[in-house]
N, C-alpha and C positions, 0 to 999 in steps of 0.2 A: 539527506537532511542534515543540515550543518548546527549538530547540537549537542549537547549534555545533560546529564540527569542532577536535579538539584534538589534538593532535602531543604526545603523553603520555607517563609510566610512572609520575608521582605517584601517591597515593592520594586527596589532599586538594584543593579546590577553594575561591577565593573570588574568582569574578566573577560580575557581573551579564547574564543573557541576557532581553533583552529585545525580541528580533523573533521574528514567527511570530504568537501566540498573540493580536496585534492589528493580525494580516492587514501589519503592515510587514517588509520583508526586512531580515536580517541584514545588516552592512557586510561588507566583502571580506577584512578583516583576523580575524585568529586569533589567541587568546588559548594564548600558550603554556607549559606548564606543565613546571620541572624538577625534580629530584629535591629540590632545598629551598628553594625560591622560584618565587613565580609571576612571568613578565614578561607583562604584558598588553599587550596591545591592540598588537602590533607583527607587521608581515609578516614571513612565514619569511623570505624573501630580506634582509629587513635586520638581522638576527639576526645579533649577532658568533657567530666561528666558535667561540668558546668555549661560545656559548647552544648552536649549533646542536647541540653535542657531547653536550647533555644531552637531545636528543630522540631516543624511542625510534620511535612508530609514532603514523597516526593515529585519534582515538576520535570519537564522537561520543558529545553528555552531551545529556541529558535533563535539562532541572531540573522538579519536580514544584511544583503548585500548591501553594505552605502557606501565602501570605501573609496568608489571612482566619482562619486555624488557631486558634485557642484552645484548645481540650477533645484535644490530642494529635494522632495522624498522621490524617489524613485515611483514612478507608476505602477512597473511590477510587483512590487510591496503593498503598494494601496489597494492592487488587485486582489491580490492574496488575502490580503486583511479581511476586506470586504466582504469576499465570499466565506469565509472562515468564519467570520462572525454572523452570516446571514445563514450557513448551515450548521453550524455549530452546537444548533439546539436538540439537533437528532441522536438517541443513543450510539449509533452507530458512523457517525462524524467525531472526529476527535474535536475536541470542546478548545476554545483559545480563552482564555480566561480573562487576561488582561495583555496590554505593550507597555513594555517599560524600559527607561531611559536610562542609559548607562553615565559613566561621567563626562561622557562626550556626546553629540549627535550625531557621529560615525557608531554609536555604538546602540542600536536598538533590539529590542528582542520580543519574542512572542512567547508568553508565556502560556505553555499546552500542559492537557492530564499527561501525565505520563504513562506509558503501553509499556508493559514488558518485551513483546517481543514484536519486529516487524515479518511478518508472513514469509518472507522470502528466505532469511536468516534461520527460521525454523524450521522450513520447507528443506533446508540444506542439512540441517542436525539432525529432524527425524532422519532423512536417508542415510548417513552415515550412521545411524542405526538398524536401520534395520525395517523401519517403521513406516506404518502408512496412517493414515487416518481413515474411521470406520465409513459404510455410509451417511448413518446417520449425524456422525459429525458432520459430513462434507453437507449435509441437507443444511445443517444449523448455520454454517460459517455462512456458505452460498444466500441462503435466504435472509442471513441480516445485509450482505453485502447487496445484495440488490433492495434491502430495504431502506438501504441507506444513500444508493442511486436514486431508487424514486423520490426520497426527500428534496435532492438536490434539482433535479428537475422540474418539480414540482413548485421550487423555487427559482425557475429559469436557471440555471444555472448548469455548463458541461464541465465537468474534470477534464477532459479530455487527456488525462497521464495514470490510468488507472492502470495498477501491474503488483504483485506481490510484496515488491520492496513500497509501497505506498500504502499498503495496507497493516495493520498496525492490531495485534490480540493481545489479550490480556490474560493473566490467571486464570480467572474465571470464566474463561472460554467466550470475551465478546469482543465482537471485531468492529473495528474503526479502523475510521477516515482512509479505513474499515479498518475485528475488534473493531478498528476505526478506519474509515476514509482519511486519510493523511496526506498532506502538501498538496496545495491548490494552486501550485505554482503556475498552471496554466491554465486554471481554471477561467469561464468566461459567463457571461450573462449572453442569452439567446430573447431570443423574439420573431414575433410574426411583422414583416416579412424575414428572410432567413438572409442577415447579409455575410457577404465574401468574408472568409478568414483563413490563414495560412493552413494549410495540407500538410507541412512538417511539423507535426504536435504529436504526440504519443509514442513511447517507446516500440521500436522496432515491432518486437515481438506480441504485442498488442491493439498494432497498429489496422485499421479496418480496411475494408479492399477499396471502400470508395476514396479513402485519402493516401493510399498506394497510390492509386490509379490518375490521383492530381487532381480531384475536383475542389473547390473553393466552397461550395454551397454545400455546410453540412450541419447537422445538428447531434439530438441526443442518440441516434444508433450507434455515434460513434463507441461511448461509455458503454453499449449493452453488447458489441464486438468484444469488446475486452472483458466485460463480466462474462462471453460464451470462454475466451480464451483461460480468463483464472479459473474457471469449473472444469476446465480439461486437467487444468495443471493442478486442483485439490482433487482430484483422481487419483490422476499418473504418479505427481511428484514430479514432474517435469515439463518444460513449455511445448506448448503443442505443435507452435509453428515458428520453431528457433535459428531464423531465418539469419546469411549473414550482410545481406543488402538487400535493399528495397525488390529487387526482379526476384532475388532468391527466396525471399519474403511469399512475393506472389506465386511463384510455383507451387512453395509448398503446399502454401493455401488450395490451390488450384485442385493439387496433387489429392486433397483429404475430402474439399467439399465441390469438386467439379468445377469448369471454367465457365463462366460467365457466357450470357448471348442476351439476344435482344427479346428472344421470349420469355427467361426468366425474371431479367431485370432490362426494364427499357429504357434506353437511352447510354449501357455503359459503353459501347462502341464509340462515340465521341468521347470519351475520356481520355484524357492527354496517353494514359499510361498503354491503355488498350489498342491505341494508332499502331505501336510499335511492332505488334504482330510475331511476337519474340517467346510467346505461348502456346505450350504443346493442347493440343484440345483433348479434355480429361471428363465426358461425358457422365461418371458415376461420383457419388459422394459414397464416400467411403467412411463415415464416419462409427456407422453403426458396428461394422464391423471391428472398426479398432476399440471401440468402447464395449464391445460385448458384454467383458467381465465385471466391469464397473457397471454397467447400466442393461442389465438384461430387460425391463419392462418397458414398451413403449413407451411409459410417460417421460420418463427419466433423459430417454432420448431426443424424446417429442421436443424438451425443454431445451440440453444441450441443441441441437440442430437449428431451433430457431431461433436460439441466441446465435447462433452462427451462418446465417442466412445472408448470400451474397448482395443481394439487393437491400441495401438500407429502408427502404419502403414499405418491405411485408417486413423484415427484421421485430423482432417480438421485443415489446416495450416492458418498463420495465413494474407496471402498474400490472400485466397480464401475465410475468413471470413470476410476481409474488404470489400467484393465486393457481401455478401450476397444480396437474394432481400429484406430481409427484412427494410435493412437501407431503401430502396428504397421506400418501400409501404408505404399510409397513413396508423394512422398518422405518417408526418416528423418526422425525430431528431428535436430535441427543438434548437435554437440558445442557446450556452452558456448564454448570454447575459439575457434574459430571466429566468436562474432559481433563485431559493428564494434564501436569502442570510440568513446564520444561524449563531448564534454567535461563532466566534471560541472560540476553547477550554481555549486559552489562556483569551480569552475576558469574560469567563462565571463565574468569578470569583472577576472581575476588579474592584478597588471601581470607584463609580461615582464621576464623578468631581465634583458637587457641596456637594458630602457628607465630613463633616469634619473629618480634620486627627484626629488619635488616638495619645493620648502619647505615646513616645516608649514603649514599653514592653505590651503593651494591643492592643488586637484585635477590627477592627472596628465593629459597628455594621450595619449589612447589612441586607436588607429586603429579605425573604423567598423567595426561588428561584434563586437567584444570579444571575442571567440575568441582562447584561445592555439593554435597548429598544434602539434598533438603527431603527431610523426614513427616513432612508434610503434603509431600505429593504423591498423587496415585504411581504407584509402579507399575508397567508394562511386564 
């Protein structure tokens, strides 16, 4: 997501965001916006107190692609918009608040709550800790993330790019667009009848066996393949099927929940991918076994395996995985409220306030580690 964090209550926007979207990180510094002038490019903490006075909360913006634009807005934008603002009303979908016009019409932006952290990035820091998440955490995060699938389908609509780095937590332990469902960038509106759409959508690693396998005619199991594949990875701590091409993709798959035939799932034999015959035949689903320790109770499994069920047709929706027993069994989901609080990404880098400025042109010096110690959050 090609964005920044802003300490806001303007309407109007005119800086340049240019990390992210060519794989470079943003700098550490915040562009801050007040009620009638923007100051750029300066840390909160060096903000006279008079700037400071004019900040209300902070946003995160979204600037959308227009820069190649000629023939008007871009469709992929209107796409985005669309669904963002028709899902947007769920806790657990990241909220788009308003779009606002920069000093050009190359320059638009979407103005989102801001998330401290995105799932994946923290997914990286606990394990360089040390750390996993409890069950009953993974019960709390899993069961908003699928409640925040069901919203969307429920207003026709597929993500169809659902994956760690799209999923978005907060402090207070709530996940969007998941904490939050975040970037709808491929997101699409479904219907009865089910028409043809491209098979290259969803990151590798999340990607479901029937759009591996090339079919055109697909709907919402896609998103409930990827919500089995995030509940392996809020486990593990790692992707389940970290495949490095599409065949290698399908192995592993193969390799963890058995290869496909015509009496589990009928009709995958005509599937572009299945002609090729380039599949070792792996008769056992091996799932149970590698989840032992994570999932000793049938339910728990019951859940994982039928989010992960090769045929999209019995594939478990995601209106009957809200209501699995495992939410239900000790232990509880954890209250939000209750988990650790970790430094966001934006904050792991922050100088401290009582450390002094550098001269322009020269980098502070900051002690190993970069973590600020917030005195406010649970310790492990």
């Amino acid at each position: 997501m090609d964005e920044r964090h802003f300490r806001s209550r303007a309407t109007t926007v005119d800086t340049e965001m240019n990390g992210g979207a060519n794989g470079e990180e943003d700098d550490d510094s915040m562009d801050i916006i007040g009620d009638d002038d923007l100051i750029e490019n300066k840390d909160f903490d060096r903000l006279t107190e008079e700037e400071k006075l004019l900040v209300d909360e902070i946003v995160a913006l979204k600037r959308l692609k227009m820069e190649k634009e000629h023939q008007g807005f871009p469709i992929t934008s209107l796409r985005e918009i669309n669904m963002l603002l028709k899902c947007g009303a769920h806790a657990n979908v990241v909220n788009v608040r308003e779009v606002v016009v920069g000093s050009s019409m190359d320059k638009i932006y979407l103005v989102m709550d801001y998330v401290e952290h995105d799932v994946k990035s923290l997914i990286e820091l606990m394990k360089s800790r040390g750390k996993k998440w409890t069950i009953p955490q993974v019960k709390t995060l899993i069961r908003q993330l699928i409640a925040g699938v069901l919203y969307m389908h429920e207003e026709y609509v597929i993500h169809r790019d659902l994956k760690t780095s799209n999923l978005l937590l907060s402090h207070q332990g709530i996940l969007k667009g998941l904490g939050f469902i975040g970037d709808f960038g491929l997101a699409r509106e479904f219907g009865d009848p089910i028409k043809p759409y491209t098979p290259v959508v969803v990151t590798l690693w999340y990607r479901s066996p029937e759009l591996l396998l090339g079919t055109k005619l697909y709907s919402t199991p896609v998103d409930m393949w990827s919500v089995g594949c995030i509940f392996a990875e809020f486990l593990k701590l790692d992707p389940l099927f970290p495949g490095r091409s599409e065949i290698d993709q399908m192995q592993k798959i193969f390799k963890e929940v058995g290869t496909p035939n015509e009496q589990i799932w009928p009709g995958c034999m005509e599937l572009p991918g299945m002609k090729t015959g380039v599949f070792a035949d792996t008769p056992y689903n091996q799932l149970r076994r590698k989840f032992a320790a994570e999932l000793p109770d049938d339910d728990g499994y019951e859940l994982l395996n039928k989010l992960l069920t090769l045929n999209p047709a019995k594939r478990l929706d995601a209106e009957h995985a809200l209501v699995s027993k495992w939410f239900f069994n000790d232990p509880k989901p954890a209250h939000p409220s209750t988990f650790p609080t970790w430094p966001a990404k934006s904050e792991q880098n922050r100088r401290p306030p009582n450390e002094p400025v550098a001269p322009r042109g020269q980098q502070p010096q900051r002690p190993v580690g970069g973590f600020t110690l917030r005195f406010d959050a649970p310790k492990f």
